[in-house]
Residue, then its C-alpha position, 0 to 999 in steps of 0.5 A: x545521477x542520484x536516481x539509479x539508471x534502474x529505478x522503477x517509477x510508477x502508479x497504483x491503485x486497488x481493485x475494491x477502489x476502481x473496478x466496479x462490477x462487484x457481481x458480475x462473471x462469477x464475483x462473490x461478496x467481499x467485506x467491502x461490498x457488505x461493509x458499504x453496503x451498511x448504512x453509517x459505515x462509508x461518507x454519503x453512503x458511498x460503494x464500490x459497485x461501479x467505482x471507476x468502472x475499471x472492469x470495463x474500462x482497463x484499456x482506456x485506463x492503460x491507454x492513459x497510462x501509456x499516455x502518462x508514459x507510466x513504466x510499471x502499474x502495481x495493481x491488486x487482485x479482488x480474491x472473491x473474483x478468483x475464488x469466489x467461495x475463498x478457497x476450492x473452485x475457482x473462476x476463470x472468468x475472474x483469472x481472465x480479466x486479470x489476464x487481459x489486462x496484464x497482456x494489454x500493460x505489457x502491449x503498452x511497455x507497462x510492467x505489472x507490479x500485482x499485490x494479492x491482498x488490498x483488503x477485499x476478503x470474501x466474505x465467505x470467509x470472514x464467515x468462517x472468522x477471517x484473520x482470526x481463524x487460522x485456517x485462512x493462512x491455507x485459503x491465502x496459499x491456495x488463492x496465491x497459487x492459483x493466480x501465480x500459476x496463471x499470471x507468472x509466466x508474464x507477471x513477475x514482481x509480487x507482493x504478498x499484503x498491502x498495509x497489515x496494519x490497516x487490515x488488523x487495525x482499521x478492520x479489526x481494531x478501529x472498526x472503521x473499515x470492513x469487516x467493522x470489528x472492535x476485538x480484543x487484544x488477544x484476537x488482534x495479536x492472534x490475527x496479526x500473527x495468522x496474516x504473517x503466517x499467511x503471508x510465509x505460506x504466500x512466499x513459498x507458493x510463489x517461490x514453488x511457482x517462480x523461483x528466483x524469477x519472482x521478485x517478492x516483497x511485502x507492503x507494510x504502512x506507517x508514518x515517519x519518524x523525522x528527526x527534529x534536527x541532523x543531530x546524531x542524538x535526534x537521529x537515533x532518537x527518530x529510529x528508536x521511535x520509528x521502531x520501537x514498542x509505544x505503549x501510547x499507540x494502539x499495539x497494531x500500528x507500531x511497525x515492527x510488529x509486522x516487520x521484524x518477524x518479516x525480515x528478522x524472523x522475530x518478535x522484538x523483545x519490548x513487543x513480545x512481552x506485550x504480545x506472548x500471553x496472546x500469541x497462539x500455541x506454538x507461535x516459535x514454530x511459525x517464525x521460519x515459514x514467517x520470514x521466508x526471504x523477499x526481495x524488497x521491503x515495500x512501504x507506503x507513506x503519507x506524512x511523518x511526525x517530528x521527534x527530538x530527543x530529551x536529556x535522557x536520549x529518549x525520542x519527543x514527538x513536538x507538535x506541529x506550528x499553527x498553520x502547519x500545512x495539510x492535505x485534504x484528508x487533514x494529514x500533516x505535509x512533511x517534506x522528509x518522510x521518504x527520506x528517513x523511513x527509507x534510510x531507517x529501513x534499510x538499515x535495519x533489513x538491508x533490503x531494497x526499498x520500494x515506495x509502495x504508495x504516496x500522494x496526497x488527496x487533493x480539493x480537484x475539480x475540472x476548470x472552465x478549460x477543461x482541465x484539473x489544476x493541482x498545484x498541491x500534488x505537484x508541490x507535494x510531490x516534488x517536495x517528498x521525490x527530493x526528500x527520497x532523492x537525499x536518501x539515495x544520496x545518503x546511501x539507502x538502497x531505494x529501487x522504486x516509487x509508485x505514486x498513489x493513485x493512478x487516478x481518483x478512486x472509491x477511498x475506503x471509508x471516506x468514500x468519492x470525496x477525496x481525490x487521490x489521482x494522477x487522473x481526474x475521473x467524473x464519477x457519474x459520465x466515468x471521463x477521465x481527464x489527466x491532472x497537470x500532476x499527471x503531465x508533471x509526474x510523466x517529465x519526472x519518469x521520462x528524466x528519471x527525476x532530473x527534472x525535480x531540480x526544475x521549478x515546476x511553476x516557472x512560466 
């Protein structure tokens, strides 16, 4: 069987995205709620507000679940709901939702998978700097403590970031998602390097809470390198690219910025010469606390680029043919991308790999039969399950895939018009209303992907 007996299928999704109740039982202000709140910053004027309203509704949403016959549930924690100045009091009213509802998976079979940080900083302290202020990677330390200390006796698979590079990047960088900043290099190099010292500190209040029993892992992004041919040229050609220093990207969105420190305990020597003048005082201290270790190296992946290699070895990356095809956010469809990402991966960390997030958002809408028929997301995700099938097959060690998402969401800064889900949800009644891909995706769990070798379409 190329699936391990082991492997955990699953869905995902985050807390800004579906739960809604944005100022109720003691929740203060995230970046996100100030913002979206912002004229121009989010598509249609979109919030989070009431979102999926998830906060109300978790056990029709784990009823669904169950329904789907969803083995495990990776879902994030909002820190303004827990402590809602950042750091100091803390909410029970916020550790209580949280509670509820990691009794009500486990009612249901459903392992919880908890992420501690999907972006919804409090916005107390971006007040005070955010990722920039060093003094963050204490409040991190404290919040995750506090959650551990509550969910750890039920919750036992953590996971310290999700997307870095979209933190730094898009919040920081970019300026297209919260808190909406274009900062310089040297403050994107000093906030980068406070996440991952926060993220060393996070490690070790888990480890102080749960030992060994906790299964810890970090979630960076990026897209795939595949290469062009099976040819060893074009293979080295696709790894050098997935890692290496690329002068023509923005500095955060090369990868091993944020995950050779992680798992290496270093700064990569072509990296580094980018980034020293701007690293903090003393930044060599932090490399031990940084690369505390995990268990698994999570990664989320959407799409992958091409890459040949020229004359001299050095990796090209080839445009794509006329009528490539693309999902509804415009991103390329490339049926490879867990296939060599996790290979890629695990070669260089020799950590089990985990596929985090991927899915595609889709043109749903309910039919006249009351249902949502979409096709795309079961090709899709056929296409990419196989892919991740042939890295197994190729000797990467992959434990896990989560689909992304559960059901459709509040998307960032494209707000309510694009469809990510399993689950169909009509945003102004809340129905929910399971997709096809949802049927699909509850065979490919129970048959743990045997049934991918079946024509989905046959009648």
């Amino acid at each position: 069987m190329a699936f391990p007996s082991n492997f955990v299928w699953g869905a995902a999704t985050a807390s800004y995205q579906i739960e809604g109740a944005w100022d109720e039982d003691g929740r203060s202000p995230s970046i996100w709620d100030v913002f979206s709140a912002t004229p121009g910053n989010v598509a249609n004027g979109d919030t989070g507000k009431i979102a999926c309203d998830h906060y109300h509704r978790y056990k029709e949403d784990v009823a669904l679940m169950k329904e789907l016959g969803l083995p495990a549930y990776r879902f994030s924690i909002a820190w303004p709901r827990i402590i809602p100045g950042g750091r100091g009091e803390v909410n029970r009213k916020g550790l209580d939702f949280y509670s509820r509802l990691v009794d009500e998976l486990l009612a249901a079979d459903i392992e919880p998978w908890v992420t501690l940080y999907h972006w919804d900083l409090p916005q107390s302290l971006q007040n005070e700097g955010g990722w920039t202020n060093p003094a963050i990677t204490d409040a991190f330390a404290g919040y995750t403590s506090v959650v551990a200390k509550t969910l750890g006796d039920r919750v036992k698979n953590w996971m310290t970031f999700n997307e870095p590079q979209c933190v730094i990047g898009l919040g920081l960088d970019a300026g297209r998602h919260a808190p909406g900043y274009k900062l310089p290099q040297c403050d994107i190099v000093k906030a980068t390097h406070n996440l991952l010292v926060a993220h060393g500190k996070s490690v070790d209040a888990l480890r102080a809470i749960g030992g060994s029993t906790f299964n810890i892992g970090y979630v960076p992004t990026t897209q795939t390198a595949v290469p062009a041919t099976e040819s060893a040229a074009d293979i080295e050609a696709a790894r050098r690219s997935f890692f290496n220093y690329k002068p023509q990207r923005p500095l955060i969105w090369n990868l091993a910025l944020l995950t050779d420190p992680v798992f290496l305990g270093e700064y990569s020597a072509d990296i580094l010469a980018v980034i020293e003048k701007d690293l903090p005082s003393g930044w060599q201290r932090d490399l031990p606390l940084i690369s505390r270790p995990i268990d698994f190296c999570g990664i989320n992946l959407y799409w992958g680029n091409r890459i040949r290699a020229d004359d001299a070895g050095n990796p090209v990356m080839l445009a794509n043919p006329v009528g490539h095809p693309q999902t509804a956010l415009k991103w390329t469809v490339e049926e490879e991308t867990l296939r060599w990402a996790s290979v890629f991966l695990h070669k260089r960390y020799g950590k089990p790999v985990i596929i985090t997030e991927n899915g595609l958002s889709s043109s749903d809408w309910v039919f006249r039969d009351g249902k949502v028929h979409d096709t795309a997301r079961i090709d899709f995700t056929q296409r990419y399950l196989l892919g991740l099938e042939r890295a197994i097959a190729d000797g990467a060690n992959v434990t896990g895939y989560f689909h992304w998402s559960l059901m459709d969401n509040f998307e960032w800064s494209e707000g309510y018009k694009e469809r990510f889900g399993l689950i169909h949800v009509d945003f102004a009644t809340q129905k929910r209303t399971i997709k096809d891909s949802g049927y699909w995706y509850r065979d490919v769990m129970k048959t743990n992907g045997e049934s991918l070798h079946q024509d989905p379409f046959s009648s």
